[in-house]
C-alpha positions as CSV (number, residue, x, y, z in Angstrom):
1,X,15.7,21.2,-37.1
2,X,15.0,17.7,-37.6
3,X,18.5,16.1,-36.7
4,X,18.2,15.3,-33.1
5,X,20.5,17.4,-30.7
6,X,22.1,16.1,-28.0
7,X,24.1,18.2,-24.8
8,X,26.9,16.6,-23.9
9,X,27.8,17.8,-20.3
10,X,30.8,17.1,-18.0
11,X,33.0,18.4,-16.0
12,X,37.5,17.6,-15.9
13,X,38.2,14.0,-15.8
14,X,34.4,13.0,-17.1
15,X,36.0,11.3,-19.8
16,X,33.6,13.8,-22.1
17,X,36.2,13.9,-25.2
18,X,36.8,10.9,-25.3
19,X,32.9,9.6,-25.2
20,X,32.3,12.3,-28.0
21,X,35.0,10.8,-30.4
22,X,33.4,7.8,-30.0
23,X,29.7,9.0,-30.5
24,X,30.9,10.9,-33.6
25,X,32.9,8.1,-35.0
26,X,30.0,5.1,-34.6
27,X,27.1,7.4,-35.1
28,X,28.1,10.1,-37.3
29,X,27.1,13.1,-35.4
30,X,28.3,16.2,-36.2
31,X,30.6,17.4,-32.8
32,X,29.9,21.5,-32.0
33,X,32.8,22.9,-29.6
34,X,31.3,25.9,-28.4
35,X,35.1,26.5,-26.9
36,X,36.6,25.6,-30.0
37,X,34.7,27.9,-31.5
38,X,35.7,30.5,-29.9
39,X,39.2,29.5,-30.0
40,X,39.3,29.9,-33.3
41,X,38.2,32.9,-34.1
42,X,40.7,34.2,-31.6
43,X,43.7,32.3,-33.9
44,X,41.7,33.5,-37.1
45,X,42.0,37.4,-35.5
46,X,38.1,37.9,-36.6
47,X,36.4,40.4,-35.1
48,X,34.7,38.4,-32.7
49,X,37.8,36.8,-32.6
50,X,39.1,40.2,-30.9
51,X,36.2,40.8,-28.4
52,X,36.6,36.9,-27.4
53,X,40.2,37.8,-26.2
54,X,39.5,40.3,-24.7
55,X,36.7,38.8,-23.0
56,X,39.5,35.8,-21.9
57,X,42.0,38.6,-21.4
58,X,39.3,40.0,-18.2
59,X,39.4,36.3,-16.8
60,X,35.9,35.8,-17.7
61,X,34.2,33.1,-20.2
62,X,33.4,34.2,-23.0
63,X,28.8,34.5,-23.0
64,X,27.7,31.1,-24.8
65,X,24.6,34.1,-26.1
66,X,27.8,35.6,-27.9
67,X,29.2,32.1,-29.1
68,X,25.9,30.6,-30.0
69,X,25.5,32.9,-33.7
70,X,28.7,31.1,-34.6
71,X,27.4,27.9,-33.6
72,X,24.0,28.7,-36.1
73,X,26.2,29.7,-39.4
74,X,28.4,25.8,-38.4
75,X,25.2,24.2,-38.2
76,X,23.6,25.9,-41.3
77,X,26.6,24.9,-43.4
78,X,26.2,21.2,-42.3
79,X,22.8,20.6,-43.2
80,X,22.6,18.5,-45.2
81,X,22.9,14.5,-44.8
82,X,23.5,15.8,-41.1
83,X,22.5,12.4,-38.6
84,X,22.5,15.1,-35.3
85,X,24.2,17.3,-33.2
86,X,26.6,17.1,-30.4
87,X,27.2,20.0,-28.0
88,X,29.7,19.6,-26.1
89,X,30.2,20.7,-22.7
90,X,27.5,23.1,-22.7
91,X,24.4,24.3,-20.9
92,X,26.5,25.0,-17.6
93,X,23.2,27.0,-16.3
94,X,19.5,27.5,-16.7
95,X,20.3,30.7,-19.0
96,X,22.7,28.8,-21.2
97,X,19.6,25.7,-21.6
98,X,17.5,28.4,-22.5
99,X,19.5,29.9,-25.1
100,X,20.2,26.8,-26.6
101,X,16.8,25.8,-26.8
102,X,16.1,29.2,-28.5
103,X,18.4,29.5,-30.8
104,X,19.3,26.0,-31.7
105,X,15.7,24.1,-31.1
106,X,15.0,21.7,-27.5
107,X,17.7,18.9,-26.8
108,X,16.5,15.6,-27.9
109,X,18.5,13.9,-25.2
110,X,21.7,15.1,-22.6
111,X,24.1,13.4,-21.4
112,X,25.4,14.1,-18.0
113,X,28.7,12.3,-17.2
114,X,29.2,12.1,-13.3
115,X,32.6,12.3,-11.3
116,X,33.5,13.0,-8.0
117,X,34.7,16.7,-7.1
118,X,32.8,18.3,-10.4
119,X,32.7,21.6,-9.4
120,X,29.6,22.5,-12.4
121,X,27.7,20.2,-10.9
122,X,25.8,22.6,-8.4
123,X,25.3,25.0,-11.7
124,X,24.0,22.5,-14.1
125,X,21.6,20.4,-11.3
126,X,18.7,23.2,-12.5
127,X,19.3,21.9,-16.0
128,X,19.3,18.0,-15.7
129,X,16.3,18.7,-13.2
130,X,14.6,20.5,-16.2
131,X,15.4,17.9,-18.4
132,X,14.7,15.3,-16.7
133,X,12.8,13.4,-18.5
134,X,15.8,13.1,-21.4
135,X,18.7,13.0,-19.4
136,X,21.0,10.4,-19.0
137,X,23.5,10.2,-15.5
138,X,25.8,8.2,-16.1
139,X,28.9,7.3,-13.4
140,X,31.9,8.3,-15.5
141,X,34.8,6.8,-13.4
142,X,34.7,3.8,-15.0
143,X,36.4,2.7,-17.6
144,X,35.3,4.7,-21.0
145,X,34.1,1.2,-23.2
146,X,32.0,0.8,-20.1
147,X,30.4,4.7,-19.9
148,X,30.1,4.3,-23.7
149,X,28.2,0.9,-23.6
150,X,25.6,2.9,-21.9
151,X,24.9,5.2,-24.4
152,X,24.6,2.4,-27.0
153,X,20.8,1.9,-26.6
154,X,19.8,5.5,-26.5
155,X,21.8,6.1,-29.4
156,X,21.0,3.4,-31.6
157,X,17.3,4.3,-31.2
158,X,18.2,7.7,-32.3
159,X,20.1,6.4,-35.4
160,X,16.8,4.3,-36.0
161,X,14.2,6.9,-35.0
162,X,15.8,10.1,-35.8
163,X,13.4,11.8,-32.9
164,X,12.8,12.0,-29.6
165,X,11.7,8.7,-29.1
166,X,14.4,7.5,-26.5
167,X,13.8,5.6,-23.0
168,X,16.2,6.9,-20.0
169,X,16.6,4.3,-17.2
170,X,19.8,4.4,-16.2
């Protein structure tokens, strides 16, 4: 895949939707809801629709391995013209990274956005320690034009580059 794809990770109160609105809307990436996803195919009554309810039903998340084939066929349909990806709120884990990276190609850059109290952060530490060299931490309890103004750089050299060829330093 040659759009660069980006993770997106952060837990309640990162601020995470509203920096992904803003990513989509100066940059043009295409936003992929893993969650939304799944949501609707539950509305659309599909047949994964089905299992994903009953999956919910149980209490339990529904497996990003059983989301992720939805994910492809969005993607596939988007190809063209496409200036990257955005996942959003997904790896949690070191299983989830590795499907992604399988299935969708390695992340060009994440994006963790840092609060106080996340409870994912123990789960997703393997995954920005992995990463580490293409992950940005970035203090999310300020003020979202703030959190967002760090991004700029990386992004813009994404925009120019259309690769890999980000610097991290913050």
């Amino acid at each position: 895949m040659n759009a660069p794809i980006v993770w997106i990770m952060g837990g309640a109160n990162s601020g995470k939707d509203v920096q992904v609105q803003k990513i989509v809307e100066k940059y043009g990436f295409t936003h992929i809801d893993p969650n939304a996803i799944v949501d609707k195919e539950i509305e659309a009554k599909s047949a994964d629709g089905k299992k994903f309810e009953a999956i919910r039903k149980d209490g339990k998340e529904v497996p990003l391995a059983d989301i992720v084939p939805l994910v492809e066929k969005q993607i596939m349909g988007q190809r063209g013209g496409v200036k990257g990806y955005l996942i959003d709120g997904y790896p949690h884990n070191e299983a989830e990274a590795k499907i992604l990276e399988e299935r969708l190609g390695p992340p060009t850059m994440v994006i963790a956005l840092d609060v106080q109290g996340d409870t994912n952060k123990k789960d997703s530490k393997a995954v920005l320690q992995k990463y580490a060299n293409i992950t940005m931490q970035i203090n999310a309890e300020r003020d979202a034009k703030e959190v967002f103004e760090d991004l700029v750089p990386n992004f813009e050299t994404l925009a120019k580059n259309r690769g890999p060829q980000i610097s991290i330093g913050r």
